[in-house]
C-alpha positions as CSV (number, residue, x, y, z in Angstrom):
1,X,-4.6,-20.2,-24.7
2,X,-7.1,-22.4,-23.3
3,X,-6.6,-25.8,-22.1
4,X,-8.6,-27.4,-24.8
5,X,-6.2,-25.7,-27.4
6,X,-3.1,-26.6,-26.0
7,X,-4.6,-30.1,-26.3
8,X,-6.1,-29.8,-29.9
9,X,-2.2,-28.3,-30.8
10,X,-0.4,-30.9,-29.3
11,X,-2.5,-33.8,-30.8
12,X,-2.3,-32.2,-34.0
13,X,1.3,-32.0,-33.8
14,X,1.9,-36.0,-32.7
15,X,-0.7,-36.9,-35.6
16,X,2.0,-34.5,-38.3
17,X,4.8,-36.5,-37.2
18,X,3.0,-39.5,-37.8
19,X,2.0,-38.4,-41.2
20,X,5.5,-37.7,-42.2
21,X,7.4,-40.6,-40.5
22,X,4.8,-42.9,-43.0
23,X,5.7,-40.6,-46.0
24,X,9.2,-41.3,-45.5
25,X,8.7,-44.9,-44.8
26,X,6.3,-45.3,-48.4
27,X,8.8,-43.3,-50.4
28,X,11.7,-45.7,-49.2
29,X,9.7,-49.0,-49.9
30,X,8.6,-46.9,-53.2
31,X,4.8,-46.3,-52.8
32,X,4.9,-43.2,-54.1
33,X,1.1,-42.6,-54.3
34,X,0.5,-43.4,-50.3
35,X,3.8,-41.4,-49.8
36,X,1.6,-38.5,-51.7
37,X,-1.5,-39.4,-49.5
38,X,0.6,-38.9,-46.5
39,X,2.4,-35.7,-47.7
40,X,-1.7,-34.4,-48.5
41,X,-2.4,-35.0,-44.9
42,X,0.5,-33.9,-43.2
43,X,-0.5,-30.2,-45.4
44,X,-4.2,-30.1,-44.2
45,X,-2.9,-31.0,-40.5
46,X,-0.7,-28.1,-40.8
47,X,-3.5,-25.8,-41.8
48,X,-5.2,-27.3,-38.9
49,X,-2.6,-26.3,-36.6
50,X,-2.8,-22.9,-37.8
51,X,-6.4,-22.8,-36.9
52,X,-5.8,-24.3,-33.4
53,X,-3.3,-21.7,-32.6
54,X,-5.3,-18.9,-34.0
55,X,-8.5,-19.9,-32.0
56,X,-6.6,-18.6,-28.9
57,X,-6.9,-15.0,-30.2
């Protein structure tokens, strides 16, 4: 995989744990519509993801 991929994975990946550490952190303080937001996003990064490893083939 080139190098740009490997870069476009990893940021991808940091910017999912992001998403999911502030979906945990609304559905504790009981924002249940930005917890939603952030579940939303962390699905279309994953997607992303998938594209990013794929564009190696």
């Amino acid at each position: 995989m080139p190098v740009p991929n490997y870069q476009a994975v990893i940021l991808l990946h940091r910017l999912r744990i992001r998403a999911r550490r502030l979906r945990d952190v609304n559905q504790t303080a009981g924002n249940a519509s930005i917890a939603d937001i952030y579940a939303r996003i962390d699905v279309w990064l994953e997607g992303q993801m998938a594209h990013a490893i794929a564009a190696k083939r």
